[in-house]
Structure formats: structure tokens, C-alpha cells
MOPAC internal coordinates of N, CA, C and O (Angstrom, degrees):
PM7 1SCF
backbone

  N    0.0000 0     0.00 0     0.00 0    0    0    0
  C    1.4468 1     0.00 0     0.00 0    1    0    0
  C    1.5285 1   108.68 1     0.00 0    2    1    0
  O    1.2310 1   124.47 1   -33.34 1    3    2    1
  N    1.3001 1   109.02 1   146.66 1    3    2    1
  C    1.1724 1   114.67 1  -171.72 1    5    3    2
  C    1.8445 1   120.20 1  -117.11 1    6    5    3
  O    1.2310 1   119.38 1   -93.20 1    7    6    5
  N    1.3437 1   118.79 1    86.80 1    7    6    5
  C    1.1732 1   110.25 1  -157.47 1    9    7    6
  C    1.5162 1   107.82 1   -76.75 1   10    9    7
  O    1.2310 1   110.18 1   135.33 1   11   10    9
  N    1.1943 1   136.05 1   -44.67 1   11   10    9
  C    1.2985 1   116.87 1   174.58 1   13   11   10
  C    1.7196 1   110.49 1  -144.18 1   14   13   11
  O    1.2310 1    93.82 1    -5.99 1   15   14   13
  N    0.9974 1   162.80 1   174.01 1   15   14   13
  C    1.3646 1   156.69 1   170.11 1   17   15   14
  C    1.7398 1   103.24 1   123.31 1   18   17   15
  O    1.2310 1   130.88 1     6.31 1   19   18   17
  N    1.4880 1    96.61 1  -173.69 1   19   18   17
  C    1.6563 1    97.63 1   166.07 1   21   19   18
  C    1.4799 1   100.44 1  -128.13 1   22   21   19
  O    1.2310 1   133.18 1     6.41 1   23   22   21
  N    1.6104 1    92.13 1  -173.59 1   23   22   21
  C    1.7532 1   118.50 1  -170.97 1   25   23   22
  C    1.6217 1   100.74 1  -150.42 1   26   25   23
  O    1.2310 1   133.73 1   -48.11 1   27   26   25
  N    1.4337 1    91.06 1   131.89 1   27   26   25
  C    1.5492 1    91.33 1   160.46 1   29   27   26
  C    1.3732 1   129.81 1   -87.77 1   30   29   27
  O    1.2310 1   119.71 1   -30.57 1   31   30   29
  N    1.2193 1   118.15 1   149.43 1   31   30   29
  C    1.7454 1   108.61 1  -160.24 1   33   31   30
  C    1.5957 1    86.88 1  -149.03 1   34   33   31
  O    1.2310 1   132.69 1    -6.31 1   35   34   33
  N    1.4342 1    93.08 1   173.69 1   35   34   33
  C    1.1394 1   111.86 1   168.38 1   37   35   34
  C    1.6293 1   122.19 1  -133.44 1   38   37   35
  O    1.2310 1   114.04 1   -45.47 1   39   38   37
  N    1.3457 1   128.88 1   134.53 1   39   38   37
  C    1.3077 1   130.71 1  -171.07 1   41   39   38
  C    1.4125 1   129.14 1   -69.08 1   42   41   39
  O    1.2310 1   122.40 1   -53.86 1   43   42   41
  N    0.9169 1   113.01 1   126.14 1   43   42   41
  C    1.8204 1   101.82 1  -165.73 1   45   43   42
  C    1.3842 1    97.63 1  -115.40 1   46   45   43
  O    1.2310 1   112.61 1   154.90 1   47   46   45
  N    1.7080 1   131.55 1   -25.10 1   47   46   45
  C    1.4496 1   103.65 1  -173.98 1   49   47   46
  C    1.9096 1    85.02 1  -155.51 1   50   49   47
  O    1.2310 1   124.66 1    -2.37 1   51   50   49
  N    0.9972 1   108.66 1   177.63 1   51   50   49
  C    1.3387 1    91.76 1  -176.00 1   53   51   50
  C    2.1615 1    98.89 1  -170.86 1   54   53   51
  O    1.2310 1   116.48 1   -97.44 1   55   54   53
  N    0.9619 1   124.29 1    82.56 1   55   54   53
  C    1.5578 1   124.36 1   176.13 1   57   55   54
  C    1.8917 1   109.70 1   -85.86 1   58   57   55
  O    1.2310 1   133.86 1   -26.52 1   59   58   57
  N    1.6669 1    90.82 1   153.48 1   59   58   57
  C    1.4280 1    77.68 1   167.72 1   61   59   58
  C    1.3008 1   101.87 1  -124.81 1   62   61   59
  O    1.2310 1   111.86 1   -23.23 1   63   62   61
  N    1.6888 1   132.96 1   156.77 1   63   62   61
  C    1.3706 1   146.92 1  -143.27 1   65   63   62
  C    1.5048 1    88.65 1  -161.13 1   66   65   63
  O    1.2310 1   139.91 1   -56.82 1   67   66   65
  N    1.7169 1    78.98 1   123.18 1   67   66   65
  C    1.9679 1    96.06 1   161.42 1   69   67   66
  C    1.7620 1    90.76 1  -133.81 1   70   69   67
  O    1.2310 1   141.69 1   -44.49 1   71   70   69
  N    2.0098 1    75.50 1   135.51 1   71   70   69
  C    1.5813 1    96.35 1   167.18 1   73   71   70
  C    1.5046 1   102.75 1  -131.71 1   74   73   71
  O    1.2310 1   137.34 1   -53.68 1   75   74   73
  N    1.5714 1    84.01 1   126.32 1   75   74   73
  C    1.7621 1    91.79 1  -166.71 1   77   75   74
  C    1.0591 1   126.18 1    29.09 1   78   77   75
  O    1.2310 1   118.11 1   -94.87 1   79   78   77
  N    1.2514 1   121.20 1    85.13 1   79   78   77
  C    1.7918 1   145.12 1  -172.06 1   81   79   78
  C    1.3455 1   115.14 1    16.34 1   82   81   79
  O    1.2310 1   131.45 1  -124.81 1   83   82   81
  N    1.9202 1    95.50 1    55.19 1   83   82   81
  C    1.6633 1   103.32 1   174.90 1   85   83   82
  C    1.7252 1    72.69 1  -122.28 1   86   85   83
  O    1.2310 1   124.06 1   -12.10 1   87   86   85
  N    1.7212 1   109.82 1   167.90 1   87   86   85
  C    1.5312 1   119.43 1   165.46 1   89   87   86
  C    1.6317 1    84.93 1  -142.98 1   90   89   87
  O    1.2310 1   139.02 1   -44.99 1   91   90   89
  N    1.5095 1    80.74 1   135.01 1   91   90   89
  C    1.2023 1   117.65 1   171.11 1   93   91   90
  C    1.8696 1   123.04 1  -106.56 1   94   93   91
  O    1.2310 1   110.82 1    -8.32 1   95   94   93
  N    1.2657 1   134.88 1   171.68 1   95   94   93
  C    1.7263 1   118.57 1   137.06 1   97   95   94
  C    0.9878 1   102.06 1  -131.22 1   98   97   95
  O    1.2310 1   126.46 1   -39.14 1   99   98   97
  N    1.7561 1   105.18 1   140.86 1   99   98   97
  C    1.3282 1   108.95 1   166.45 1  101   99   98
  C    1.4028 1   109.37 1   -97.35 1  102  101   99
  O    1.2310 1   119.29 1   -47.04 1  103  102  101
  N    1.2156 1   118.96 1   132.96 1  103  102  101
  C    1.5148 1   141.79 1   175.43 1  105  103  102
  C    1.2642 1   146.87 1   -86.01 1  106  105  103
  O    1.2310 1    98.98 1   -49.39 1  107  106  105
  N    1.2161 1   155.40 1   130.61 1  107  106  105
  C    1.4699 1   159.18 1   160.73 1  109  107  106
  C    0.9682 1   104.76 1  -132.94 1  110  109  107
  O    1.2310 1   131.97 1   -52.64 1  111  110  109
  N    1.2448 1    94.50 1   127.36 1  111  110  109
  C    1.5516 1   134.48 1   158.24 1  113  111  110
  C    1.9624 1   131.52 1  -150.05 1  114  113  111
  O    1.2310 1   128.16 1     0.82 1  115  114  113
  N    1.2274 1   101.89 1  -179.18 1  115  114  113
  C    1.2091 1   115.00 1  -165.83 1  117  115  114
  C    1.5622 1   114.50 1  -144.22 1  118  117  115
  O    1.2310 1   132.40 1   -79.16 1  119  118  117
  N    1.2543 1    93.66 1   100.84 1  119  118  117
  C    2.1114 1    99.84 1   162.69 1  121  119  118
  C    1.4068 1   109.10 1   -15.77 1  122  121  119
  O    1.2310 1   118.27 1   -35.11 1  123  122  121
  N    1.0765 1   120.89 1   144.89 1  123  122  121
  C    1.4116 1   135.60 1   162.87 1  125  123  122
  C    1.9058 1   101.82 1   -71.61 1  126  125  123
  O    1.2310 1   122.35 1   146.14 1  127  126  125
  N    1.1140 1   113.10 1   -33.86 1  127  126  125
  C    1.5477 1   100.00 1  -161.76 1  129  127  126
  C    1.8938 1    98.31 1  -109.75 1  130  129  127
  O    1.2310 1   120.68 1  -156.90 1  131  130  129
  N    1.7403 1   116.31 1    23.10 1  131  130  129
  C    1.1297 1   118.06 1  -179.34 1  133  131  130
  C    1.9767 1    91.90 1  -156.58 1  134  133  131
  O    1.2310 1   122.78 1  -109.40 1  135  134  133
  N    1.0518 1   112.28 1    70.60 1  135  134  133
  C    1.8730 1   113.03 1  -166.09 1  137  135  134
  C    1.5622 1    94.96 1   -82.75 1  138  137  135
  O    1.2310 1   111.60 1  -169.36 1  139  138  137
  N    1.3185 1   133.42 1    10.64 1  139  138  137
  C    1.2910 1   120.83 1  -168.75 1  141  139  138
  C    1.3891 1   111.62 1  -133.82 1  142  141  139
  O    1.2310 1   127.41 1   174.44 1  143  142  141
  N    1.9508 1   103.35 1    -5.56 1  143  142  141
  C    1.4068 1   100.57 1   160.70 1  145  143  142
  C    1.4889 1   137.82 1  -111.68 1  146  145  143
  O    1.2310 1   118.84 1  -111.61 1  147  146  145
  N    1.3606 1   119.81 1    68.39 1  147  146  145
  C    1.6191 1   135.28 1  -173.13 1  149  147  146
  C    1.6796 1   111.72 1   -13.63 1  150  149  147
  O    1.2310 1   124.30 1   -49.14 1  151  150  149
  N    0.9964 1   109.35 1   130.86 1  151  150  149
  C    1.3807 1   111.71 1  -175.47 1  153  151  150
  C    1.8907 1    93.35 1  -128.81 1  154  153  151
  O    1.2310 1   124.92 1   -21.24 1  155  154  153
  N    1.4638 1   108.16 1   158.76 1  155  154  153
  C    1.3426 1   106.62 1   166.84 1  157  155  154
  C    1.6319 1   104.23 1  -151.81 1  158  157  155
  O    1.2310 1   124.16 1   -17.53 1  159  158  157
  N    1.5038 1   109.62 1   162.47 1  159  158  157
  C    1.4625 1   117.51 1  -171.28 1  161  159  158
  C    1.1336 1   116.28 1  -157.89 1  162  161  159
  O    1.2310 1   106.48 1     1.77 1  163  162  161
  N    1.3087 1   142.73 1  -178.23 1  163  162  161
  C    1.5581 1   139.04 1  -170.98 1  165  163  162
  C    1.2266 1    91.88 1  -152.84 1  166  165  163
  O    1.2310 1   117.08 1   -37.19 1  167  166  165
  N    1.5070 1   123.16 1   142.81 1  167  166  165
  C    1.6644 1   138.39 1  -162.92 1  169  167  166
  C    1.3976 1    89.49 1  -179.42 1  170  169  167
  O    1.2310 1   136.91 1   -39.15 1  171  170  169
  N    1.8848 1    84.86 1   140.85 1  171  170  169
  C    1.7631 1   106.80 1   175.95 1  173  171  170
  C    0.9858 1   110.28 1   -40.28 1  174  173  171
  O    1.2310 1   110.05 1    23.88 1  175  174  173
  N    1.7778 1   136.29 1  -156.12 1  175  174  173
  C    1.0016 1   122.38 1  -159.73 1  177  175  174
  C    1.9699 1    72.46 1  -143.94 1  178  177  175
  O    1.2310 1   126.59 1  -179.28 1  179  178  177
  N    1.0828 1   104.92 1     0.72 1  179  178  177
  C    2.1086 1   117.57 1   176.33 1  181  179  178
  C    1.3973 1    97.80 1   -82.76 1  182  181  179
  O    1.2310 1   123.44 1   149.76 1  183  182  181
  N    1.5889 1   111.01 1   -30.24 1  183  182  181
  C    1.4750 1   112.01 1  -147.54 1  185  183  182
  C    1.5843 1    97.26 1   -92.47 1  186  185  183
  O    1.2310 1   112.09 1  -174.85 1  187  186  185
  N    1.1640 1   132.53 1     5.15 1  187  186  185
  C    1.8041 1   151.58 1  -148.11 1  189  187  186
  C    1.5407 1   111.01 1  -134.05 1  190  189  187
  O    1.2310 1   127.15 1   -53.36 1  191  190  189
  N    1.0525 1   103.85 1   126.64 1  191  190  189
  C    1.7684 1   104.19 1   161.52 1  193  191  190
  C    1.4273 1   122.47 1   -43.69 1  194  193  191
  O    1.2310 1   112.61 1   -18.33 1  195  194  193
  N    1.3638 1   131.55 1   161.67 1  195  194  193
  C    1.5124 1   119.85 1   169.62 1  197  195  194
  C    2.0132 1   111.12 1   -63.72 1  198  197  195
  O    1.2310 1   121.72 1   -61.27 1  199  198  197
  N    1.3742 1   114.31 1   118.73 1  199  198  197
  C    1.2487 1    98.66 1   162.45 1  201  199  198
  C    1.5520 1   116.31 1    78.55 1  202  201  199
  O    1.2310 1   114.43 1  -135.07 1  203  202  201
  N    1.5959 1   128.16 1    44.93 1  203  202  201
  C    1.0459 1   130.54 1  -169.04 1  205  203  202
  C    1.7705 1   107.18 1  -101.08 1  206  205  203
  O    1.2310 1   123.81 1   -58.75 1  207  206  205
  N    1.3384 1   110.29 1   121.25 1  207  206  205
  C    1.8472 1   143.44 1   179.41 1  209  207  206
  C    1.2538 1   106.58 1   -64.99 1  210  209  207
  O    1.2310 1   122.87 1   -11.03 1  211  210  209
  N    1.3810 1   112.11 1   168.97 1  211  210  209
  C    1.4977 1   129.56 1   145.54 1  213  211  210
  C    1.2888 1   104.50 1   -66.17 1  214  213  211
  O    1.2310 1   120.45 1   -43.87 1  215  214  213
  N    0.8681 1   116.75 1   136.13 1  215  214  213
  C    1.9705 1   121.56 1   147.93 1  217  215  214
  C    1.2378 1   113.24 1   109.39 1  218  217  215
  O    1.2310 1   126.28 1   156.90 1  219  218  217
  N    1.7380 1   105.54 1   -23.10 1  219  218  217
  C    1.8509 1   124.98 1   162.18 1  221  219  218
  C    1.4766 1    96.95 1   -42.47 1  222  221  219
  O    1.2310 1   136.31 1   -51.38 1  223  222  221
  N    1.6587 1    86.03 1   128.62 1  223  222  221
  C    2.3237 1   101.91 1   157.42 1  225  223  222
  C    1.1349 1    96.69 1   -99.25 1  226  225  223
  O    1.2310 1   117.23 1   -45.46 1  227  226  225
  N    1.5257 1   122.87 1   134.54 1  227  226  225
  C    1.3967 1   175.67 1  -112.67 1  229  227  226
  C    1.5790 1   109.39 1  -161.48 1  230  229  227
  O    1.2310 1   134.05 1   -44.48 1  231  230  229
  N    1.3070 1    90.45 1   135.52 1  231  230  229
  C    1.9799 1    93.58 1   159.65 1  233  231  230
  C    1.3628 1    83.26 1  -132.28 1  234  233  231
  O    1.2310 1   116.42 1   -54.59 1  235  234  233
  N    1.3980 1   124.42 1   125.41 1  235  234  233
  C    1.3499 1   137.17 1   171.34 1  237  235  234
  C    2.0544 1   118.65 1  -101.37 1  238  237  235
  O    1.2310 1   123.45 1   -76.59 1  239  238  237
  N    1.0071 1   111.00 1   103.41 1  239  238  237
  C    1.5485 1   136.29 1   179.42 1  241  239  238
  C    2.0947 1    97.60 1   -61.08 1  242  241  239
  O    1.2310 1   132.80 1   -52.43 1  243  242  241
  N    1.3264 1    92.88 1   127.57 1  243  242  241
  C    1.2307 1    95.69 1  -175.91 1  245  243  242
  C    1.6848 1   106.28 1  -146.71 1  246  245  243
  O    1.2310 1   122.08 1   -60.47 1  247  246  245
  N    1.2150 1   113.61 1   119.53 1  247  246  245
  C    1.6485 1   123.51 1  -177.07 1  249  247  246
  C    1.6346 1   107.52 1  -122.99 1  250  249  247
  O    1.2310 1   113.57 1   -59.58 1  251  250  249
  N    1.5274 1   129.76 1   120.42 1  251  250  249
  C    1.1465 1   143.98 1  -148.85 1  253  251  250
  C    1.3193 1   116.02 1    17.97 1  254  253  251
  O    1.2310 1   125.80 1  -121.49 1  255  254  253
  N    1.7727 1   106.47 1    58.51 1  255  254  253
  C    1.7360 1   104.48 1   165.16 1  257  255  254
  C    1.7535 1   107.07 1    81.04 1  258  257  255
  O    1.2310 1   134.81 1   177.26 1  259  258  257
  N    1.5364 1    88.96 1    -2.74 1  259  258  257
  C    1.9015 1    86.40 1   172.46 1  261  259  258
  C    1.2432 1   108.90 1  -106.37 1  262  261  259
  O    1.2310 1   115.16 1   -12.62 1  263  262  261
  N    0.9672 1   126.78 1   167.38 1  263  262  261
  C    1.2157 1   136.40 1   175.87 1  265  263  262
  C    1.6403 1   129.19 1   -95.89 1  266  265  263
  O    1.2310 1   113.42 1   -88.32 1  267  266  265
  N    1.4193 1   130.04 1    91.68 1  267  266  265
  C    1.2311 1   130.47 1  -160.42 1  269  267  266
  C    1.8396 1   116.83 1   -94.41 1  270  269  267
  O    1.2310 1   131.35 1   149.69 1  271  270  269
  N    1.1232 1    95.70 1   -30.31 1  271  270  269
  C    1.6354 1    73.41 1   160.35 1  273  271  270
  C    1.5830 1    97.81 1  -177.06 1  274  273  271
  O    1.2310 1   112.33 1   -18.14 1  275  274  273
  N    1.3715 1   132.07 1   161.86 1  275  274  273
  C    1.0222 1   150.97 1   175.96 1  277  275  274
  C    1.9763 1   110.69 1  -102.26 1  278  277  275
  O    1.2310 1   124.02 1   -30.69 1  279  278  277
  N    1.3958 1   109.89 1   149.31 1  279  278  277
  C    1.2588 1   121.56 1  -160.99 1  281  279  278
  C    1.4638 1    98.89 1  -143.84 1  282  281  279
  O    1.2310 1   118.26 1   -22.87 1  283  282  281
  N    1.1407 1   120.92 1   157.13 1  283  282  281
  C    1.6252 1   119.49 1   170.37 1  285  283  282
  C    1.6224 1   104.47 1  -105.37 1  286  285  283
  O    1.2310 1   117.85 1   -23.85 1  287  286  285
  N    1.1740 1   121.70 1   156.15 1  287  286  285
  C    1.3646 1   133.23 1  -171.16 1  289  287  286
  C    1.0658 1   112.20 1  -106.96 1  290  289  287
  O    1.2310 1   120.10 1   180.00 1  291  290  289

């Protein structure tokens, strides 16, 4: 568990989702120091770089095991 800090990851799938004229992305990815265990999450679309890919490295922001925002590396 990850109570507060970041991780670098890498992006494996990345959609974007509007619910009722909110945008969201939904996300997958994978730790750099765990590449075989897929993780996924949903974050504003404020909380995201412009325009984030598959295959983009990530430093992923995480506050009680959630995930607060994604960054490009």
C-alpha cells in the first residue's frame, strides 16, 4: 500500500470517459519495479498531462493508495 509519495510507471492503455460532461481517463499501467502487475485508475482529465498514450513513462502521485495524478517523465 501506498500511503502517500509517487511511482514511476508505465502506461499500458489509457481511454477517455465522459460522464455527464465531466472527462475523465481511465488508465493502466504498471510500476517500473513491478512490469507484470497491471494496475488501473480513473483521474480528472486536470489531474493528467495534455494527451497521455500507451507506452508513455509516468510518475504516478498517490495519496492513501489512490491515485492523484499522473505526470510524464
Amino acid at each position: 500500500m501506498i500511503f502517500a509519495g509517487k511511482q514511476a510507471a508505465t502506461l499500458h492503455a489509457v481511454r477517455l470517459v465522459d460522464i455527464h460532461g465531466t472527462r475523465f481517463y481511465d488508465i493502466e499501467y504498471a510500476h517500473d519495479d513491478a512490469p507484470g502487475a497491471l494496475r488501473s485508475a480513473r483521474i480528472g482529465t486536470e489531474s493528467a498531462y495534455e494527451n497521455p498514450q500507451a507506452g508513455d513513462r509516468v510518475e504516478v502521485s498517490y495519496l492513501m493508495n489512490v491515485v492523484t495524478a499522473i505526470a510524464r517523465r
